[in-house]
C-alpha positions as CSV (number, residue, x, y, z in Angstrom):
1,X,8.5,16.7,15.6
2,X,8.3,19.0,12.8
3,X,6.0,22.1,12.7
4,X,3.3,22.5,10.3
5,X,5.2,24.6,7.7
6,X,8.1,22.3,8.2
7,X,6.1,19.1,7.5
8,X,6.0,17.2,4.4
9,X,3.7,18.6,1.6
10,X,2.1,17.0,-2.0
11,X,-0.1,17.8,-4.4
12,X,-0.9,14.5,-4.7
13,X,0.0,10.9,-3.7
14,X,0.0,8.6,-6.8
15,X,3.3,6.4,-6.4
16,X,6.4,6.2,-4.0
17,X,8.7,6.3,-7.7
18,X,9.5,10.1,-6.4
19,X,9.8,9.6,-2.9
20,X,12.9,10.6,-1.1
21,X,14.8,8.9,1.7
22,X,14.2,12.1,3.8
23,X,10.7,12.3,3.1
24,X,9.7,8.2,3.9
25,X,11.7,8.8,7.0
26,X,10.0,12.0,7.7
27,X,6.0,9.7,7.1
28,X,7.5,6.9,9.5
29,X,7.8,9.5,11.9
30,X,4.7,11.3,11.5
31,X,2.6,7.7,11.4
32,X,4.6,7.0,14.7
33,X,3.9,10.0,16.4
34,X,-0.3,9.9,15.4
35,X,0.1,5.9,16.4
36,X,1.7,7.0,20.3
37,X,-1.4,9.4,20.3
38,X,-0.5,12.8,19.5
39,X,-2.4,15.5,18.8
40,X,-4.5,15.7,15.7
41,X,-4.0,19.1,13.6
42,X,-7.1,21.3,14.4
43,X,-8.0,22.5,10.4
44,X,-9.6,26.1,10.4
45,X,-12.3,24.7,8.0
46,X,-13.9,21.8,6.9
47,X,-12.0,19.1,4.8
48,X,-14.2,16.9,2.6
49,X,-12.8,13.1,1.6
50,X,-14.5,10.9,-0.7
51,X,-13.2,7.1,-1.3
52,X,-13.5,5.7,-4.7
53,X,-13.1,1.7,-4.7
54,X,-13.7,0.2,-8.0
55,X,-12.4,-2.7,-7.1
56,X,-13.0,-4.6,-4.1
57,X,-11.3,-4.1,-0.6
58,X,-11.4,-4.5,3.0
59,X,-8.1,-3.4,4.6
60,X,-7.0,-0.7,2.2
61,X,-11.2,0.9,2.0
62,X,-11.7,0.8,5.4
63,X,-8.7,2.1,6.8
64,X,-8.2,5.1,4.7
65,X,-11.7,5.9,6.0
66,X,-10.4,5.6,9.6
67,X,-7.7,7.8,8.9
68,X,-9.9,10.5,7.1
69,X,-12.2,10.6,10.5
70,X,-9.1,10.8,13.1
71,X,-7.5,13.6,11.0
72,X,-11.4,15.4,11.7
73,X,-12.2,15.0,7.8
74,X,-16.3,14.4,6.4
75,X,-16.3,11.6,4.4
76,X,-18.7,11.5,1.7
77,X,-20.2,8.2,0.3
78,X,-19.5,7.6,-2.8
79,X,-20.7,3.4,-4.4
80,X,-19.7,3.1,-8.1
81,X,-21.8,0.1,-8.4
82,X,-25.1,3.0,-7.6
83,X,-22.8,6.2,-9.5
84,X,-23.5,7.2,-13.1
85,X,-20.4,5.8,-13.7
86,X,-22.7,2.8,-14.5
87,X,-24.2,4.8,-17.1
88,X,-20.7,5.5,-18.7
89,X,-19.5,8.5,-17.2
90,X,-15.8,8.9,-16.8
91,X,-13.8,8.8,-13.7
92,X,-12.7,12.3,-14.9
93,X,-16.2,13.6,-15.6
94,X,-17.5,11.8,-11.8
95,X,-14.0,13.8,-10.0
96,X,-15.7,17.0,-11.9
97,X,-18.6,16.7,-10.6
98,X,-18.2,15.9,-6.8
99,X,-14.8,18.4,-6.9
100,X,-17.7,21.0,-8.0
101,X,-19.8,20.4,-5.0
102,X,-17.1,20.6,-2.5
103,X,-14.9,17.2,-2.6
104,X,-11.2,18.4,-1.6
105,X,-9.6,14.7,-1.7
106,X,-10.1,11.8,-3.7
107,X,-8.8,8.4,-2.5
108,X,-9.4,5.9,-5.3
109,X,-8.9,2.3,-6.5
110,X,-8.6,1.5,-10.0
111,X,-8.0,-1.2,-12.1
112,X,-6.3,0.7,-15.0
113,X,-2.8,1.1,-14.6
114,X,-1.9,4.6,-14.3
115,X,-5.1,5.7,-14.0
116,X,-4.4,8.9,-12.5
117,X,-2.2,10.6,-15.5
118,X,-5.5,11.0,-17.3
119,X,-6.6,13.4,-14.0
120,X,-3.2,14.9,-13.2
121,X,-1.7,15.4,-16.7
122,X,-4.8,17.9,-18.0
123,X,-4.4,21.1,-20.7
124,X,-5.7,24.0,-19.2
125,X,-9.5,23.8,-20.3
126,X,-9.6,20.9,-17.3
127,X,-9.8,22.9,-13.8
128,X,-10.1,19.4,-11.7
129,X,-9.0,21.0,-8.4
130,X,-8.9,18.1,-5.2
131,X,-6.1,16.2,-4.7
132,X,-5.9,12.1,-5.5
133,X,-4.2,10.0,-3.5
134,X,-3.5,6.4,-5.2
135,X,-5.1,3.7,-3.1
136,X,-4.2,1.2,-5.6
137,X,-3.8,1.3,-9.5
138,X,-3.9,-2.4,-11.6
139,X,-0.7,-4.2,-11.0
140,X,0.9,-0.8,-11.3
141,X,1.0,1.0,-7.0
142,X,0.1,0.4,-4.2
143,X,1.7,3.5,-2.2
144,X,0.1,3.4,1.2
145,X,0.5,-0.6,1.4
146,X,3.9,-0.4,0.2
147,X,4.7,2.7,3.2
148,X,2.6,0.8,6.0
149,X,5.0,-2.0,5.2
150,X,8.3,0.1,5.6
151,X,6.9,1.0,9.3
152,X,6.1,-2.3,10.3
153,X,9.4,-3.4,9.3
154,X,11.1,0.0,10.5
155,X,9.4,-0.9,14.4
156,X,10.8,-4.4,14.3
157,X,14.3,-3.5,13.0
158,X,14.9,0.7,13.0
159,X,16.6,0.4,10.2
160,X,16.2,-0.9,6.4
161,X,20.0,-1.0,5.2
162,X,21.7,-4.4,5.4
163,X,18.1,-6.2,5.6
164,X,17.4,-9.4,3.9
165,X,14.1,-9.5,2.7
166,X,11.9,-12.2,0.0
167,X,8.9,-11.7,-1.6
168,X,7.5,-14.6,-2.8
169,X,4.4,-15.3,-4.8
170,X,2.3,-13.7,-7.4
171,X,4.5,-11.4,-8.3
172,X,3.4,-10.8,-12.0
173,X,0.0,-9.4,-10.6
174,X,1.5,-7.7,-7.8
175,X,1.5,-3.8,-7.3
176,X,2.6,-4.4,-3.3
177,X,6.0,-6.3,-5.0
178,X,6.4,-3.3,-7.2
179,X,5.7,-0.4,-5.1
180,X,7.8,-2.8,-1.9
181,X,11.0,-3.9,-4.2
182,X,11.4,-0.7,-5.2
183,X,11.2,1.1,-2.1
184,X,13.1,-1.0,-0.1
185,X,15.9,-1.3,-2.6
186,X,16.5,2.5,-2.5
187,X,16.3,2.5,1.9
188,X,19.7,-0.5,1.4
189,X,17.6,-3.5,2.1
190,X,18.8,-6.5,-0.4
191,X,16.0,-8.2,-2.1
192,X,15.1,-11.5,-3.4
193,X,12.6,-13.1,-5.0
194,X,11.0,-16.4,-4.9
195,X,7.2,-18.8,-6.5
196,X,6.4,-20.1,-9.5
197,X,9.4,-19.2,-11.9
198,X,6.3,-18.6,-14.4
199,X,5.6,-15.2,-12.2
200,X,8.9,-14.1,-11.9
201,X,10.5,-12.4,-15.0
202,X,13.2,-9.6,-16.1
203,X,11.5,-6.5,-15.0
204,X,12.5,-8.1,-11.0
205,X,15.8,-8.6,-12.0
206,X,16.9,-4.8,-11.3
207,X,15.7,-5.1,-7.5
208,X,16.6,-8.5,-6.5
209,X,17.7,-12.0,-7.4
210,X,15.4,-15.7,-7.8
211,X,15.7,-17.9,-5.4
212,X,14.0,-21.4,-4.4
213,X,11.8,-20.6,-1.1
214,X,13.4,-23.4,1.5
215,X,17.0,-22.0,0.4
216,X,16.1,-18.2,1.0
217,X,13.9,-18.5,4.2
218,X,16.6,-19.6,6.6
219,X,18.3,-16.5,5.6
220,X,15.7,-14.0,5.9
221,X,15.1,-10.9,7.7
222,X,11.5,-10.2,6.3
223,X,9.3,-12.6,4.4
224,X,6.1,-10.5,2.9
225,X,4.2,-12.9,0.9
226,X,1.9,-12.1,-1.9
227,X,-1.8,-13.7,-2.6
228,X,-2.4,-15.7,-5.7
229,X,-4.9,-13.0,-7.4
230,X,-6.7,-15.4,-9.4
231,X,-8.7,-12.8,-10.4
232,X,-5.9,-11.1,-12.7
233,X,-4.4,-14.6,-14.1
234,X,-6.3,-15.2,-17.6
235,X,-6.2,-18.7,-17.2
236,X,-5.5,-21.4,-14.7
237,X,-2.6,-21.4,-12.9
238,X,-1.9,-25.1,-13.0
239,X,-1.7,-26.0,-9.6
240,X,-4.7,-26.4,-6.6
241,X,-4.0,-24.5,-3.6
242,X,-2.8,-27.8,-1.6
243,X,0.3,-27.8,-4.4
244,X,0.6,-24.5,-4.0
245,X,1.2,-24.3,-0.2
246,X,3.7,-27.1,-0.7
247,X,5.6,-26.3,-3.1
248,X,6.0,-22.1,-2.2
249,X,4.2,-21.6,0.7
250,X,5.4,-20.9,4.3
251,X,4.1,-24.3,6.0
252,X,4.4,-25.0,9.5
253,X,8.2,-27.0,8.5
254,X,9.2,-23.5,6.9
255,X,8.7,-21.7,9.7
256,X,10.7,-23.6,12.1
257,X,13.7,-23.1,9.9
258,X,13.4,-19.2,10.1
259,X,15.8,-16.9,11.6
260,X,14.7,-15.9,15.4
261,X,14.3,-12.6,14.8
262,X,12.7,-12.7,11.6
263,X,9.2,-11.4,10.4
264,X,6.3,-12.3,8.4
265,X,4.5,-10.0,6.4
266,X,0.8,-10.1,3.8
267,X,-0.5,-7.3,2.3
268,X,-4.2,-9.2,2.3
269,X,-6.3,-10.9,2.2
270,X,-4.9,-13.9,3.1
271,X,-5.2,-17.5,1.0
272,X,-5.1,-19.7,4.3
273,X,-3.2,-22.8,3.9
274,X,-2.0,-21.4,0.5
275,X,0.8,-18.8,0.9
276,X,0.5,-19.3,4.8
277,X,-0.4,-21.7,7.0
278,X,-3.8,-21.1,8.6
279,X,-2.3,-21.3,12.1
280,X,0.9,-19.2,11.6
281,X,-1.3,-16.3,10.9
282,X,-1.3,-14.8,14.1
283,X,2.0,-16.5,15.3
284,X,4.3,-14.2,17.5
285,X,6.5,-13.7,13.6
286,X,3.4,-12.8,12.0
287,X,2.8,-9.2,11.6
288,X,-0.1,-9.2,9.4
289,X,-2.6,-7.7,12.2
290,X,0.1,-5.0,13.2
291,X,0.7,-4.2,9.3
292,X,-3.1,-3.5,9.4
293,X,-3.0,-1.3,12.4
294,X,-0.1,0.5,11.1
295,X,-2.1,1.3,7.7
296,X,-4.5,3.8,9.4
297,X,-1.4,5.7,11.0
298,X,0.4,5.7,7.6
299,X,-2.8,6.6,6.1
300,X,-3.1,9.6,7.9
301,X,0.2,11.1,7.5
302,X,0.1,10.5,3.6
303,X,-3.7,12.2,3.9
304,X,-1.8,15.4,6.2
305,X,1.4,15.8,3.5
306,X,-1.8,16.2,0.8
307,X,-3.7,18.5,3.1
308,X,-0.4,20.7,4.0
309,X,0.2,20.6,0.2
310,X,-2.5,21.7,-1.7
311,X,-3.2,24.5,1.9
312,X,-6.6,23.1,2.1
313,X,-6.6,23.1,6.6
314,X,-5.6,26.8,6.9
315,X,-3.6,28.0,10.1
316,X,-3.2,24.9,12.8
């Protein structure tokens, strides 16, 4: 394992666009080694966190506040629905504020793409000093779900190269199918893509290739599925959830017709009986529960590479 000064170190964590090979390897190690139970960094003074969700979450919320309290970090509350934000403050002007009181890291969820080159890219008048770390931006990121998901499949297989792998769903709306393809495309997995042909366009065509779901699961190495995120679409999507399921989802038939080896993966929440069957979400291929324990671990060795980078623990 790597010493502290050898260890990987960020200013911030916004997207995996810049990662390297050497440094995702180096995380999957680091997230390993806090999962097997080793020793937390001892930081000569106190870190303060504070989680910014402006759009709703379970998995992703809670577990980067698990993560912030095994690493030894104070958490501070922070609601936008109860911040002034609801008075019109900017997310820039709400940083300002709790960075001047003491905040160190800021973990946040936005629905604006990009949100965080308005924070990062600032002239010199604007002294925002904390680190960000992207916990979800729009349909744009989703760096932490996308590097949970290369563990989880790294512990099954211990390698990515050679890997078939689909992702299959609403991939339009999808920041886990952008930050995922990308990623897994530059570790030597091949990608492909299936759902509605209406959710699948160019901009996929650079990672993967289409292909119908009952052709490409047979095949596979790794299936991650994506929700239908109604909440995104502008208008109905034309077919009810039963319709859904049959015509794209994995259904109990589906499954049978998997490789043996071969894994299921969800970023969350689930649509039950929509993208998976209800009962093959804990089957022994399902690794939805495992990608969620794996997210705390990943969590805190993206939170550690911001804390080694901007020097905010001190001597170990």
């Amino acid at each position: 394992m790597l010493n502290m000064q050898e260890r990987l170190k960020l200013q911030h964590f916004l997207t995996i666009k810049k990662l390297k090979n050497d440094q995702v390897e180096e995380l999957i190690k680091r997230a390993e080694y806090f999962k097997a139970g080793g020793a937390v960094p001892e930081y000569a003074q106190p870190i303060y966190a504070v989680n910014m969700f402006f759009e709703n979450s379970t998995r992703t919320h809670c577990s980067f506040e698990m993560a912030e309290r095994k690493l030894g970090l104070q958490t501070i509350p922070f609601d936008p629905v109860a911040s002034s934000v609801k008075k019109g403050e900017t997310l820039y002007d709400t940083l300002l504020a709790l960075n001047s009181i003491g905040v160190n890291l800021a973990v946040i969820r936005h629905s604006q793409n990009e949100y965080y080159k308005e924070l990062i890219d600032l002239d010199e008048t604007q002294k925002l000093n904390m680190g960000i770390v992207n916990a979800g931006d729009g349909s744009g990121q989703h760096p932490s779900q996308c590097l949970l998901d290369m563990m989880t499949i790294h512990e099954q297989f211990g390698h990515f190269k050679g890997l078939k792998i689909a992702i299959i769903g609403d991939l339009t709306n999808s920041r886990v199918a952008r930050s995922d393809m990308r990623l897994l495309r530059q570790l030597g997995a091949k990608l492909y893509f299936s759902g509605p042909t209406c959710w699948y366009s160019s901009e996929f065509t650079e990672f993967g290739s289409y292909g119908k779901v009952d052709d490409l699961l047979p095949q596979m190495d790794v299936v991650i599925l994506l929700r239908v995120q109604h909440e995104r679409h502008k208008q109905e999507i034309g077919f009810s959830p039963t319709e859904y399921h049959t015509e794209y989802g994995l259904t109990r038939k589906r499954y049978t017709h998997m490789k043996k080896n071969a894994i299921i993966m969800h970023p969350g929440p689930i649509n039950r009986g929509v993208e998976l069957a209800s009962e093959l979400v804990e089957s022994s291929r399902s690794r939805f529960a495992k990608q969620m324990q794996n997210g705390v671990f990943m969590r805190m060795a993206m939170i550690e590479a911001v804390i080694n980078g901007r020097g905010l623990g001190g001597k170990q």
